[in-house]
Every structure is written in C-alpha cells, then in structure tokens.
ROMIGU-592387 format. One record per residue: x, y, z of N, C-alpha, C in turn. Coordinates in steps of 0.2 Angstrom, whole numbers, plus 5000, padded with zeros to 4 digits. Example, Ala and Ser with C-alpha at 12.3 -4.5 7.8 and 13.67 -1.06 7.14 Angstrom:
BEGIN
506649725039506249785039506649845039
506449895035506849955036506450005039
//
This chain:
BEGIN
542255235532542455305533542055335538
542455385542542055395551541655475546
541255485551540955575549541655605548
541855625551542155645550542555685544
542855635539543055625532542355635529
541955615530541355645526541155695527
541355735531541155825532541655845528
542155825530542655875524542555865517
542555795516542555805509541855845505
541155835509540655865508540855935509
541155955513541456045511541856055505
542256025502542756015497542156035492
541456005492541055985487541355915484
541455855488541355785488540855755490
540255715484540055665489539355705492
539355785490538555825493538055805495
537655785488536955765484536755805484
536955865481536655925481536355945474
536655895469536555895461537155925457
537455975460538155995459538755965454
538955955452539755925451540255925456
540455855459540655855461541655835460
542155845464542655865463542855795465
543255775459543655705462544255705463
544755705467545355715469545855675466
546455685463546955625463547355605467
547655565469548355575473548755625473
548855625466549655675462549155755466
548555755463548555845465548355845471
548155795476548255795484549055805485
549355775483549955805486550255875484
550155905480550255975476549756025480
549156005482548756075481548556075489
548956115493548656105501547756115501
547156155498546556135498546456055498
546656035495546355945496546155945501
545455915503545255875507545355805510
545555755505545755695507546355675508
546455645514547155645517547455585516
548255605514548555555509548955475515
548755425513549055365515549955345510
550455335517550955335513551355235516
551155205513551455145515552255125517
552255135522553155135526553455075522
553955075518554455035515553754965510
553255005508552854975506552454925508
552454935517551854865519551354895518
550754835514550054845514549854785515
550254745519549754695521549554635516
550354635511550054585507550554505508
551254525513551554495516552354485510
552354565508553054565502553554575507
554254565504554754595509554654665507
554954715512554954775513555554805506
555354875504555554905500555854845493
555454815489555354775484554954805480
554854785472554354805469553854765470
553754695472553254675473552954695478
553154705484552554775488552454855488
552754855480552554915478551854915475
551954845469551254825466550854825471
550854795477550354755480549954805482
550454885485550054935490549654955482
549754955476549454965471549054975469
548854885469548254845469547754845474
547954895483547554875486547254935486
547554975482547155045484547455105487
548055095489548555145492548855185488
548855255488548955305485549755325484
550255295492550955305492551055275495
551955245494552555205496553055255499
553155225503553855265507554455225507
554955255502555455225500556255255504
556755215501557255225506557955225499
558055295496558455255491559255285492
559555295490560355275493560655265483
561555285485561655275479562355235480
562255185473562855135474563555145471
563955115473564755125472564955185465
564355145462564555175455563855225455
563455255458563355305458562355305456
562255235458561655225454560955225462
560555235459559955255465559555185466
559555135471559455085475558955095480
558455045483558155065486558155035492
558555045499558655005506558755045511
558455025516558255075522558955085525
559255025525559655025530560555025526
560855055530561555065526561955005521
561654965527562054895523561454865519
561654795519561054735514560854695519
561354685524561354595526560654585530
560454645533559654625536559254605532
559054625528558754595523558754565516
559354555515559454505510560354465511
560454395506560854375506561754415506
561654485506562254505507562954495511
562654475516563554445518563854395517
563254335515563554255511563954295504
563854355503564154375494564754415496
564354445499565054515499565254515506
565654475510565654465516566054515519
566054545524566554615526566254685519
565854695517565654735513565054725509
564554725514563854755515563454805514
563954845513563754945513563354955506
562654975505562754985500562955035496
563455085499563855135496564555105493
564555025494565354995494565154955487
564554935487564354865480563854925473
564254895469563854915462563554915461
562854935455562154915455562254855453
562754815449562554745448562754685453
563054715457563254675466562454685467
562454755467561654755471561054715468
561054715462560254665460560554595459
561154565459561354505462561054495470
560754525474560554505480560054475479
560054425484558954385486558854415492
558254435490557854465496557854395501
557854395507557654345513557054325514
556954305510556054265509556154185507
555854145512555854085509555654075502
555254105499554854115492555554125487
556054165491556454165484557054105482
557354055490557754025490558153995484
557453955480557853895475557753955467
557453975465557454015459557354085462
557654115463557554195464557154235458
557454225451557354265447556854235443
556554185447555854155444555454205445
555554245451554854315454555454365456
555954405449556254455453555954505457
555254525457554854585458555054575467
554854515468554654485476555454485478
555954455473556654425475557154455476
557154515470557854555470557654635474
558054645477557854735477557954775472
557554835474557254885467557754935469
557654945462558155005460557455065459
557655125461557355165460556955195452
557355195448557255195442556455125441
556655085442556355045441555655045444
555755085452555055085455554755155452
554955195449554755245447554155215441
554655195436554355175428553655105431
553855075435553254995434552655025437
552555075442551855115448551855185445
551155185446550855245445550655275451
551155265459551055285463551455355465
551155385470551755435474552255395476
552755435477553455405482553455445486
553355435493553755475498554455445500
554755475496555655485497555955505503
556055465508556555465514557255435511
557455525510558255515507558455475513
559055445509559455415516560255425514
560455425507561355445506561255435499
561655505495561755495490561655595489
561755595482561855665479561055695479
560855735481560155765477560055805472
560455815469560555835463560355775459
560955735458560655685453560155635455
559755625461559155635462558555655458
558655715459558255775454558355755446
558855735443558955715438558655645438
558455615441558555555439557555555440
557255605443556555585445556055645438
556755695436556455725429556555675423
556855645423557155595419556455525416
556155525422555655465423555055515422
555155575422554355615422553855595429
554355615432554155585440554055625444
553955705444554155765447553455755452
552855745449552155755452552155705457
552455675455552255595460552655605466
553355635466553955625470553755675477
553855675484553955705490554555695492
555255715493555655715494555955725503
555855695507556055705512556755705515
556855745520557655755522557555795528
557755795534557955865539558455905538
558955875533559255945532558855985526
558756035524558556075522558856095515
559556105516560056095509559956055504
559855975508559655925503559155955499
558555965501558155995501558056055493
558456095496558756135489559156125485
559656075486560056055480559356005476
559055985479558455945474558155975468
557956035473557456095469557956135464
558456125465559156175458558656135452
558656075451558556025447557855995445
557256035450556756025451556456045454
556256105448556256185452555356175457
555156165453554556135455554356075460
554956055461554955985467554456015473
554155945475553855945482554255925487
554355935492554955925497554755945503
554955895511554755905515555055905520
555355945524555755945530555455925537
555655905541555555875549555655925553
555355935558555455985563554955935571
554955955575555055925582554455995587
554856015586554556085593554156145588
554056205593553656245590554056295585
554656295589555056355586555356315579
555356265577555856255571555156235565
554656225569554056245563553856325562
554156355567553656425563554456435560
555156425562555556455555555456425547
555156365550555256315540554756365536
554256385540553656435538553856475536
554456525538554656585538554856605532
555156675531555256705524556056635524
556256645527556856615524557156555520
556456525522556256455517555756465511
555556525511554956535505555456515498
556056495497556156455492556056405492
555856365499555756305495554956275495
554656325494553756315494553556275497
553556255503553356195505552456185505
552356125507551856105505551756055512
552356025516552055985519552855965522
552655975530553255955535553055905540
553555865539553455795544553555835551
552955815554552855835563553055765568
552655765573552555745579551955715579
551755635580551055645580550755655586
551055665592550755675598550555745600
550855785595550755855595550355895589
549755875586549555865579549455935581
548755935584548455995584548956065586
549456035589549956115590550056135584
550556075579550756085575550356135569
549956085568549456105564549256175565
549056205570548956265572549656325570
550156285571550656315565550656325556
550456285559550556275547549956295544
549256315546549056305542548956385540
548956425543549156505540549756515534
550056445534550556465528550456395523
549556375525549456345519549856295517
550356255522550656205524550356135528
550456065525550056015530550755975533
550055935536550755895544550655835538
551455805541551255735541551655695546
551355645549551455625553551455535552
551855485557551755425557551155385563
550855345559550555315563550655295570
551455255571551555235576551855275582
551955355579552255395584551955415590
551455405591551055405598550855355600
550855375605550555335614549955285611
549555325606548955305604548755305598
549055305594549255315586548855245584
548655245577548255195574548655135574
549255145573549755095570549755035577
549555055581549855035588549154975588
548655045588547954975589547854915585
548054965578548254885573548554815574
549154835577549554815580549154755586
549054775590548554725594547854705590
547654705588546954675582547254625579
547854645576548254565573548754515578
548954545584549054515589548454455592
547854485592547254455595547454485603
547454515605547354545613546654535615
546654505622546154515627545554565623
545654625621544954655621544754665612
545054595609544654595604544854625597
545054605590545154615587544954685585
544054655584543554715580543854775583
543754765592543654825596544454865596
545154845596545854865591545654925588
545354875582545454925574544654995577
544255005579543955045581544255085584
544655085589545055115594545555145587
545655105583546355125578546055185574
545455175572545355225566544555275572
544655305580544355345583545255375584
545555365583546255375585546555415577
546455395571546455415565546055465564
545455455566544955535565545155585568
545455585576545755635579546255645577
546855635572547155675569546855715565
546555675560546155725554545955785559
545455765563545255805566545555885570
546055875570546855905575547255945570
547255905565547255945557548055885552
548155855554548455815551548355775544
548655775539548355775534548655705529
549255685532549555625528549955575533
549755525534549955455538550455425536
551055435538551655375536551255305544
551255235539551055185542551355115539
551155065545551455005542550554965539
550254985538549554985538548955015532
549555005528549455045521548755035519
548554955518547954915517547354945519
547654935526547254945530546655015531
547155075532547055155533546755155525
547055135520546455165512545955155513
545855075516545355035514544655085519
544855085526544555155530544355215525
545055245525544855325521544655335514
544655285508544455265502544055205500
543355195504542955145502542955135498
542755195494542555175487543055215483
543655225482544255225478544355315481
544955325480545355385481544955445479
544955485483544355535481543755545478
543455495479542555465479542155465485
//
C-alpha cells in the first residue's frame, strides 16, 4: 500500500496511532457514503486472477476469497423474462450455445432453462459439467446475489429496470447493488422501485459532468459517475463540490494500471517486478487526481495493493 492511501486513510482516522478509535470502513458503506477514504476495487466480469471463466459464480467466489470487495457484472433478461448474467448479446462466445440452439444464440431469444442448459467453454467442464456447475453453467443474477456477500457493479446491458429493481429488493440487495447505465432513464425507472438505489451514469467531457451534477438530476442522488481515466483530475475537479466520485477503468489510459499488469504477466524486457511498480505509481496517481473506484481485469491484484490487511484496515 503506497503513501499515499496511507495519508488518506490516516485523515479518515484510519490506522493514526494516535490512541483514538479508529474507523473501519465496509465495502457496502464505501459505496454509500462519498466521505470514505478507501477506494473501492470492482472486478470486470469477475477476473481476480484465479483462472474462472468470466461472469460465473465461481469467479464470483474466487474474487471473494481473495479479498475483492466488487464484481462487475452484465445481466440481461431471458425470453421469459428472467435476469441472466452475459456480457455479450448472444452465448456462443462463451459457451456451448450454438451446438444447442444453433441460429438462436441471443440471450433474449432462450429461456432461463435454455440458458442454464449451457457449458461454459472451459476444458474443466467438458465431460461432467454439473459435477462444478459454479465453474460450468452461467449465473443467473438471483443466484449471484444470494451465494456473495459482495458489491455488484451492475453494467446493465437489456432488459426492464424496473423489474431489476424488484428483483435486487427482493434479494435485500439494495446496499450491495450500483446500477450502471448511460441512459439516465434506466437509471430512474430503477430508483421508482429503489428509491434509495445507488446508480451511476457515464459521461465523457466537461459539459455532460457538470449537468449529471446539476439540479436536473438531483433525483437521482448520485454518488458516483463513470469518467475518463485519462481525464481524472479534470473530472474529479467536477464532482467533488457535489460530493460525487469518479470511477474509472483500469485500462482506459495510455498508462492505466491494467496495461502495466498486462506486461508483468507478459514478461516484457523491463521486467515483471518493475511492470507492476509502474502499475500501482500509475494507481496512486489516480487516487491522487481524485479517482476513487477502479473497474479492472486485476481484481487480485489492485486489493491485494490497496487492502494489505483486509478492506478498510
């Protein structure tokens, strides 16, 4: 963990040694309370580096188990109207879907029982799939809510948000959930249903963060807009008068953590160690910028950095 994170959290009153009581952060009220100091780790489609396929419950466990606080998930609703968890419109990328449903791939075209009939594409699951369905079949939404005691960052991708909203009160999931969308609407049809939802819209340039800011969205309380990471410190210099934080991806800059990780596990020329140094001098300067939550493929990794010794310690 760089200075850095350790000056913040020693201004929070983390970690002083002053004799004081110190304040220990959850994930849940880091994402709720823009005061937090410790900035939240969000595992893109759940990589942490344990070698799951992506968006399954067993790399939900695994970012779990290593200490990651949130999972970035992709959920979608199926034929008959159930919330599914798949990045991409169809299956066939990533599981057996076209040998089953061949010309109807979509998952807005298959049922939820079409859809947990699929095997994830992992050699692990070939001959018995349902010997490890955590690893084998993909997750239903419902399902990743109840088995983790994680956050979900929710990158809507199709379906109702309303029944959304019903489905994440339902699970007593409200605290846990961050709802993303660039439309806005989604956004509020969510909050009808979840009046208290967390929810985060996208924006790009200067002018479309100062209107998310503006009175005209003070219904939807925000808490947290996905930026630009190569624009931190602008952005941030927007939002933080309105008590709003960035969140950003790893690999979206020139010079983003994700990227140096990226070579460290490559083995490049200049060295694994010296990679991941460059990756998390390159993480401090967001913090630093004002940045406050990392969508990455490096879930493992970034905790393991920014939570040495467990989630707000």
């Amino acid at each position: 963990m760089g200075r850095l994170l350790v000056l913040l959290l020693a201004a929070a009153g983390l970690g002083c040694g002053d004799g004081s009581p110190a304040r220990t952060w959850t994930p849940a009220e880091c994402l709720a309370d823009p005061t937090c100091p410790v900035p939240l780790v969000s595992a893109h489609r759940g990589n942490c580096g344990a070698g799951e396929p992506e968006n399954t419950l067993a790399a939900y466990l695994s970012c779990e188990a290593r200490g990651v606080p949130m999972v970035e998930i992709d959920p979608r609703q199926t034929a008959d109207g159930f919330f599914v968890i798949m990045h991409d419109d169809t299956v066939d990328r990533t599981t057996d879907g076209e040998a089953r449903f061949p010309g109807r791939t979509e998952v807005a075209r298959l049922t939820l029982a079409e859809f947990q009939s699929l095997v994830m594409d992992d050699p692990r699951c070939g001959d018995d799939p349902d010997a490890d369905p955590d690893r084998c079949r993909p997750a239903t939404l419902e399902a990743a809510l109840a088995r983790t005691a994680l956050l979900f960052d929710v990158d809507f991708k199709a379906g109702d948000a309303v029944a959304l909203g019903n489905l994440v009160l339902a699970a007593g999931a409200a605290s846990r959930v961050l709802v993303f969308d660039s439309n806005v609407q989604t956004l509020r049809d969510y909050r009808t249903v979840v009046p208290d939802g967390i929810v985060m819209p996208r924006a790009y340039v200067d002018f479309e963060f100062q209107t998310l800011v503006g009175p005209d969205n003070a219904d939807l309380a925000l808490r947290w807009i996905h930026g630009e990471a190569s624009l931190v410190a602008q952005e941030a210099a927007i939002l933080a008068p309105a008590n709003v934080r960035l969140y950003v991806n790893g690999w979206d800059a020139s010079d983003g953590p994700d990227l140096f990780l990226a070579a460290a596990a490559a083995g490049g020329p200049d060295g694994a160690e010296t990679q991941r140094q460059r990756a998390w001098a390159s993480l401090e300067a967001m913090i630093a910028a004002g940045a406050r939550c990392f969508g990455t493929d490096y879930g493992d990794q970034y905790s393991a950095y920014l939570y040495p010794a467990g989630f707000g310690n």
